[in-house]
N, C-alpha and C positions, 0 to 999 in steps of 0.2 A: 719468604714473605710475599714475593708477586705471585708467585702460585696462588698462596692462600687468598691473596684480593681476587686474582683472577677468577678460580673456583665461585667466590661469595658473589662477584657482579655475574657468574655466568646463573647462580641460585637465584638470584635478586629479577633477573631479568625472563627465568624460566618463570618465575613466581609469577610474576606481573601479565605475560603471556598466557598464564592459565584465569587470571584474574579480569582479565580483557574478555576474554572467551566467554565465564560466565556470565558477560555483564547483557548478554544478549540470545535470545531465541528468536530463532528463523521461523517464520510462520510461511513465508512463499517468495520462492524465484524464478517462478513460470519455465521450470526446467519440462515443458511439456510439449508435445504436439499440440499447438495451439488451432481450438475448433471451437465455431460457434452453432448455436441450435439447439435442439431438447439434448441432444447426447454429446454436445460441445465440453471440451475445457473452462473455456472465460463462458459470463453470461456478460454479452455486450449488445447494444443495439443504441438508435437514434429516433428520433420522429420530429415533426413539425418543422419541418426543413431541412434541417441539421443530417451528418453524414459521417457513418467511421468508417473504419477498416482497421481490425485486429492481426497482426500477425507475430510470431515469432522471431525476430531477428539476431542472426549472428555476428554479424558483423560489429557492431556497438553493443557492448554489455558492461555490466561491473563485474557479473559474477559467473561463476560455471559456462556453460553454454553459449545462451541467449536469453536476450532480453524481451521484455512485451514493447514491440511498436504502435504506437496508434497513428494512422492519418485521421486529420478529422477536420472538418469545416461545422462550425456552432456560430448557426444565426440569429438571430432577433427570434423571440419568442419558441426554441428549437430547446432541444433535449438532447446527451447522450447519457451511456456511462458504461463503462466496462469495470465489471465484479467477478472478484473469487471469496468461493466461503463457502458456507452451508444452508440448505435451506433455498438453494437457486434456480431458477426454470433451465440452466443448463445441470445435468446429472453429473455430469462429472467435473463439476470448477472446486471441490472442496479442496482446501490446503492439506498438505503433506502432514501434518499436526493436527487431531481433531480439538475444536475448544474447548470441550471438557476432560481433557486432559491435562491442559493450561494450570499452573497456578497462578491467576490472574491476579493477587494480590498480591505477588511480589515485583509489579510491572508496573512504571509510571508513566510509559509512555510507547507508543508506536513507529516507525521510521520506513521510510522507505529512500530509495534512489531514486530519481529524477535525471534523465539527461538532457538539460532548456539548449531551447534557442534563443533566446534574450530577448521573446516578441513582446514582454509588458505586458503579458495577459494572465488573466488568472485562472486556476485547476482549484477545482475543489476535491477533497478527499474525503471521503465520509465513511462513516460506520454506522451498522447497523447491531446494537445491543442485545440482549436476552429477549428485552420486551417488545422486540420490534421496533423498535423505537430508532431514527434515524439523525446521527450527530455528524457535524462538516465540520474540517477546519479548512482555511482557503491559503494557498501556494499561490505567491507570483515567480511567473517564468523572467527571471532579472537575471539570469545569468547562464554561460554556455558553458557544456561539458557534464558531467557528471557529479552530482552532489547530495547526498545523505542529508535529508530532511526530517528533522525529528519534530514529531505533533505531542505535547505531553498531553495526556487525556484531559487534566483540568481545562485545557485551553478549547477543547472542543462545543459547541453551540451548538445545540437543538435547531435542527433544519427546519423552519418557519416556512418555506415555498411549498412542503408536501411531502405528508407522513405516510405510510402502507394503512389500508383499513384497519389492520389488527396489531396497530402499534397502539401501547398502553399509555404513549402521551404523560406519564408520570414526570417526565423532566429529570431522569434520575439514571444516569448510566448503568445502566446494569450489566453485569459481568455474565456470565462470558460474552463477547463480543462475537458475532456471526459469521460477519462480511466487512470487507471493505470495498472501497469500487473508487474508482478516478471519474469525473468528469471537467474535459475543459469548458470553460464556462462562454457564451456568449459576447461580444463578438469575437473570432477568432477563428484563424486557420492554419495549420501546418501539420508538423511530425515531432510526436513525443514518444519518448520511450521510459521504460517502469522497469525497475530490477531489484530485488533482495526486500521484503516487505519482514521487519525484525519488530520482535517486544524488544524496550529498553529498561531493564530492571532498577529496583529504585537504590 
């Protein structure tokens, strides 16, 4: 008879393992040589004061490898952002996944890792849709270490500060999703790192 339980919790627990597994698709874990430029990895840059630096880091990661580090200083009236996807002035940042091969409707939401430094300041996360069209949800950095951030799509908002010319402004998330990109938001300075960027199925 403990055999028998034993056998069924080790069936129960294989089951659930496989059921964990599908509840998620990897879209990007910066497992790259991280390079910026036309023939770059990430497409990242700054202006209007404001200041990054992209690299790869081993040393701190959640997953495989390395993670993406950013240093950045975000002033008053300043810009950055660092993007992978499709569609990017660097040729080489697209995900290991192309998004038409997505089944997009069986996904409610987005995730990634975050490792904060408790500075109180806030990351905006954004996506950029079928239509061009550009959606943020906004991350406070409240806590240290490593932590899985999940964005459900409904909660995302129509970026009001500034769309690309040939966004179709519809107000309408359209599928497939392009890009996603991090910006820390104004004021603020430090060192953030990015790792495992997953769909959350529904």
């Amino acid at each position: 008879m403990k055999k028998v339980i034993f056998f069924a919790a080790v069936l129960f627990l294989s089951a659930a393992g496989i059921c964990s597994a599908e509840e998620t698709l990897l879209l990007d874990d910066f497992e790259v040589t991280v390079s910026g430029g036309a023939e770059g990895t990430v497409d990242f840059g700054a202006g209007n004061g404001s200041a990054i630096k992209v690299i790869g880091a081993t040393d701190v990661k959640n997953s495989g490898k390395q993670s993406l580090k950013v240093d950045y200083d975000a002033v008053a009236g300043g810009y950055m952002f660092i993007a992978r996807g499709s569609g990017l002035d660097a040729k080489n940042a697209a995900w290991p996944v192309k998004p038409s091969d997505i089944k997009w409707e069986e996904y409610s939401a987005i995730s990634f890792y975050l490792y904060g430094s408790d500075s109180k300041k806030m990351i905006a996360f954004d996506i950029k849709d079928n239509g061009a069209e550009i959606w943020r949800f906004l991350v406070e950095d409240n806590f240290k270490g490593w932590k899985k951030v999940v964005c459900s799509f409904d909660k995302f908002m129509v970026r009001d500060d500034w769309q690309p010319q040939d966004a179709d402004n519809n107000l309408n998330l359209d599928f497939p999703i392009k890009i996603f990109q991090f910006e820390p938001l104004p004021e603020s300075k430090g060192t953030l790192y990015f790792d495992t960027v997953e769909l959350i199925k529904k």
